[in-house]
N, C-alpha and C positions, 0 to 999 in steps of 0.2 A: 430399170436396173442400170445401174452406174457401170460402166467398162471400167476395169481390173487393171489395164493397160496403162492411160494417163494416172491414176492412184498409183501405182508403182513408181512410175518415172517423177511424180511430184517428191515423194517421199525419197527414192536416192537423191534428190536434188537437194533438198535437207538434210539428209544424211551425209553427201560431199559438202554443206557448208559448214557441218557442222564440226566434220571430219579436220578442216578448213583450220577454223578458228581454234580448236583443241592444238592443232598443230601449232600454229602461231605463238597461243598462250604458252605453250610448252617451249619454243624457243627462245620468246622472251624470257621467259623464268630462267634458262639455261645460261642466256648472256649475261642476266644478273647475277648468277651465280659465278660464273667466271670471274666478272669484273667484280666482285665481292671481293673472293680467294686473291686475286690480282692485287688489290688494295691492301687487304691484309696483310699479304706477304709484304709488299712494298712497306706497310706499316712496319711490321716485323721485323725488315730487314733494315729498316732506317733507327729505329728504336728498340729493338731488342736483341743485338746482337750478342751483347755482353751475356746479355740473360739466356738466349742458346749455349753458350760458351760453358757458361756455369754448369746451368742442366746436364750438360756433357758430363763436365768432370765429377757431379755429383753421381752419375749414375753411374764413371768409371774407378771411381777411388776403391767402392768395395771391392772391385773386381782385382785390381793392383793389393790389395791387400790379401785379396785369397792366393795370389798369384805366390806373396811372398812366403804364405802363412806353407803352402804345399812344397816349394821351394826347399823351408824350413823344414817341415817332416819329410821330404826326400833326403835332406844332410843327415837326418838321426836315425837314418839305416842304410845311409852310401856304404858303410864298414864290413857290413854283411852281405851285399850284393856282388854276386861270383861264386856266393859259398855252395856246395852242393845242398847243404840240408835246409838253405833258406830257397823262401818263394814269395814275392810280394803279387797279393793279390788285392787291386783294388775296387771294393763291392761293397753297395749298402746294404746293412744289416737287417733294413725295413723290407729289402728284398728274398726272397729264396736262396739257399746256396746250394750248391749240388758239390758236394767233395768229399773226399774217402780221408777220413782221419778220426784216433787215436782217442785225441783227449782236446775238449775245445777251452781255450780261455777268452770267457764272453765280455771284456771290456769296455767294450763300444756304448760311450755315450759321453756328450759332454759332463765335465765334471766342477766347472768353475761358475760360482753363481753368475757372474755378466756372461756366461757363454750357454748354461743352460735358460735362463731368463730370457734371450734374445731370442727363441725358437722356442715357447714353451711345449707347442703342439708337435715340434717335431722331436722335443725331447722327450715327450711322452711317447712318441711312435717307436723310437731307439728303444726305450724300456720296457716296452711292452711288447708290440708286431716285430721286433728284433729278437727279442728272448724268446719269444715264441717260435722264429725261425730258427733259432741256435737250437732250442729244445727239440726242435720238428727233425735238426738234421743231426743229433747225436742219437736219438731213436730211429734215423734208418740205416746209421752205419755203427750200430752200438756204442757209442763212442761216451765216453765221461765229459761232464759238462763241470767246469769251473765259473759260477757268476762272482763277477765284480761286485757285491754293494758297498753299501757306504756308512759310515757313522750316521749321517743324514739321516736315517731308518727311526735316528733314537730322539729327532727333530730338538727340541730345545730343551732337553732334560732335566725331570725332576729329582733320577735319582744318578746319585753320581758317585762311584765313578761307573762308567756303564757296564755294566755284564749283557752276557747274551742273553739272558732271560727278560730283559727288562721292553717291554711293550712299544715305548715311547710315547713321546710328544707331543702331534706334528700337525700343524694347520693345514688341514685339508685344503683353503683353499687359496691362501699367501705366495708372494711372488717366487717361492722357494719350493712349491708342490707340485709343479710339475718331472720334477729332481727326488724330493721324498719320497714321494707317494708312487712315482714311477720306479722307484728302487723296492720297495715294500709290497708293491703285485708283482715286480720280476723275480723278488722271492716266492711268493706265493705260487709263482705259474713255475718255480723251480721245482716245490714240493708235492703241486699238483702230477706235473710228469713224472714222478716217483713212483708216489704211491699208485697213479692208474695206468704207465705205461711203462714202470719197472725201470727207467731211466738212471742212470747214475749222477747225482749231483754233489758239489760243494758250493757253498756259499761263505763269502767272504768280507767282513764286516769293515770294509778298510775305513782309517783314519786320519790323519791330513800326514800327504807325503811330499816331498822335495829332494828335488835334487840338479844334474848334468840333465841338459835337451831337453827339461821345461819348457812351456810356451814362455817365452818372456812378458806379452803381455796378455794374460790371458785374465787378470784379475781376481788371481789368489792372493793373498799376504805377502807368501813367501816373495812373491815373484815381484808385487808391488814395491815389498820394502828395498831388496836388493837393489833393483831399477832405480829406483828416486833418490838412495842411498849415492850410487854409482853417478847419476846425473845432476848429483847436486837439488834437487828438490826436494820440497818437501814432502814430508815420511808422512801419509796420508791416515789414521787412524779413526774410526768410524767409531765414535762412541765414548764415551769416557777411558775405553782401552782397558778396563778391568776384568772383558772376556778373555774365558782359559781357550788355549790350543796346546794341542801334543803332538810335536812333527816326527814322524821318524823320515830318514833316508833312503830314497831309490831302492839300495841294493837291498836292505831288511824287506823291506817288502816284498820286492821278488824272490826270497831265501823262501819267504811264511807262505806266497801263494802255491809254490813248489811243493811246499812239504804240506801244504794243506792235498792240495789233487792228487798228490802220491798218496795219502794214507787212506784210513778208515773212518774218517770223522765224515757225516753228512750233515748234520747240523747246522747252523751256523755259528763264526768263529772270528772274534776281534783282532782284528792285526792293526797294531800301533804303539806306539812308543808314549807309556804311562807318563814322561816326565812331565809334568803339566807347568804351561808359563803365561803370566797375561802377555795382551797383545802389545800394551803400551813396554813390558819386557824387554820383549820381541825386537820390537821397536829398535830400542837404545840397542841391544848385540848386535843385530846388525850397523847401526852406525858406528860400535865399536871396531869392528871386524873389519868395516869398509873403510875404514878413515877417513868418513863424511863427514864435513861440518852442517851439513844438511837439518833442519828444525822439525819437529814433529807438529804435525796441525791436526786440530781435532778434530771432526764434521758430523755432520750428524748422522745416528744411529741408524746401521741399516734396518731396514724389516725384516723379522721375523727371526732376527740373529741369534744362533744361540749364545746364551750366557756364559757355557762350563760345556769343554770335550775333553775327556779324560777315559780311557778307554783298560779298561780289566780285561787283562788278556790270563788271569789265571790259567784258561782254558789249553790256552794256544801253545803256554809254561808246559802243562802235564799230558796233552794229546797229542803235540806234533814237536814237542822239544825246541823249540821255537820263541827265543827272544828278540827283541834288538839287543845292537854292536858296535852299530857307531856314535858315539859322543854326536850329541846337536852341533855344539861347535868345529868339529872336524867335517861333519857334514853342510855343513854353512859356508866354510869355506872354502870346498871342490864348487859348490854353487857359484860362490861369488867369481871364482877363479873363469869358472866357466861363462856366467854372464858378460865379464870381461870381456872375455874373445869374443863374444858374439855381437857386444855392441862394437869393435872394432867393425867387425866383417860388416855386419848391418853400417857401419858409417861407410866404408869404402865403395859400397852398393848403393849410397844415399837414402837409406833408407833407416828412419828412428824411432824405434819401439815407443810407444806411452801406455802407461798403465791403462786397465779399464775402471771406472770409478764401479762403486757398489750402489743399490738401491734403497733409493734413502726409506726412512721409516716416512708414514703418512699421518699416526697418528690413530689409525682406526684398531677396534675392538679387535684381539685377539680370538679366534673360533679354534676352540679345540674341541 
């Protein structure tokens, strides 16, 4: 029989060389490492400095831009701040909201194709997990719910002009449906809570509106043509410009969503201003109004754009007494008037608005 003794002591003796050499190899691996990263950096810092630099400002421009973008929606209610019956509360709508009120008007989502297209999935979360919380919190405090939709509902229309009966259009799955299609279940989940939780609702089919404290560049028409009008460039036009729009003005629209949540109508209900004009129109009044010598350029057609918006408000005529009031051109020019001042300010602050461009077409099959 072999003593237990020396086999024990052989094997820690291997077991400390081996202990040994793991250690070793693990510091050399560590020095290499070091002197790696050492290199590197020294690489780095002798050759890429420019290229840190960049990176930086790349990752800080957006930030300067929200910075200005909040700025700017703090100026377009500093007028009402101090009043007793106002209260700014700032909360996403993807969230919960816990408050005691009245009558809610559910807005909240972006509205401009290059601002909803940039966030599809959070534009979807606005129209959906937001209207749901709107809807969740007028069912605990019985409160009347107002949703915002959109003409968008009625996507690129076959029949025209639109009535609220009419179904629509709309590509399910184009760079303009996460905006459609999230405005078409935030109806749906309007009428849902109706009918199964007795909830109070309106729905409001808005239509393309303008006016004072617009985003300036948020890449609507309106907002476009003003801009490059006032800056001397050119009037950006996506398409042949033979597509119809009908703008009404700020204050109409706020008169119609008023007298819509005040009444008895829950249906839904077109608020917009029938006068219909193409976009290359458009165009030229505005260069007339601005006294731009600025050129119109054509570009190509965006995706999924509708052709014709023309909106039948018979509805809105005989159930809520409710027409537009202001002339397009009188409302065009409290606009321009106002963009003015703001590119002033915006240049005293160094800072200059440029449009957003639109999404071009690509060419691919239509799914309807």
């Amino acid at each position: 029989m072999v003593s237990k003794g020396p086999l024990l002591r052989l094997l820690t003796a291997i077991n400390r060389r081996r202990m040994k050499l793991l250690m070793g190899l693990a510091f050399v691996a560590y020095v290499a490492s070091v002197w790696g990263n050492f290199v590197n950096m020294r690489t780095l810092q002798e050759n890429g400095d420019q290229k840190v630099e960049s990176k930086i400002e790349e990752a800080v421009a957006p930030l300067r831009e929200k910075i200005k973008d909040l700025e700017k929606r703090k100026r377009n209610v500093e007028h009402w701040i101090g009043h007793e019956n106002f209260e700014l509360i700032n909360h996403d709508v993807v969230e919960p909201l816990y408050i005691e009120v009245d009558q809610i008007y559910h807005l909240a989502s972006p509205a401009s194709p290059p601002n909803y297209m940039y966030n599809p999935i959070k534009t979807l979360k606005t129209n959906t997990i937001g209207t749901l919380n709107m809807l969740g919190l007028a069912k605990r405090v019985g409160a009347r719910l107002l949703l915002a939709s959109t003409s968008e509902v009625y996507g690129d229309p076959e029949v025209h002009p639109q009535n609220e009966d009419y179904w629509g259009h709309v590509n399910p799955i184009g760079p303009r449906a996460c905006y459609d299609e999230g405005k078409r279940v935030a109806e749906t989940m309007c009428y849902a809570y109706m009918k199964q939780e007795g909830v109070e609702v309106r729905v409001a089919r808005i239509f393309n509106t303008f006016g004072p404290r617009m985003h300036m560049n948020d890449g609507r028409v309106v907002s476009n043509f003003i801009l490059q009008a006032l800056q001397g460039e050119p009037l950006t036009v996506y398409g042949p410009g033979t597509q119809t729009r009908a703008f009404q003005y700020v204050s109409d629209l706020v008169n119609g969503l008023v007298a819509l949540m005040n009444s008895n109508v829950s249906s839904p209900v077109n608020l917009g201003n029938p006068e219909e004009h193409t976009i290359l129109e458009f165009a030229q009044l505005i260069k007339k109004l601005v006294g731009s010598g600025s050129e119109i350029q054509f570009l190509s057609e965006a995706q999924d754009d509708p052709q014709k918006r023309k909106p039948d408000i018979r509805k809105a005529k005989l159930l809520l007494g409710w027409e537009p009031v202001v002339p397009l051109e009188e409302g065009l020019n409290k606009a321009i008037h106002y963009f003015r001042k703001e590119l002033e300010y915006q240049a005293n602050n160094q800072y200059i608005p440029k449009p957003k461009p639109a999404r071009m077409k690509k060419g691919r099959t239509r799914h309807n």
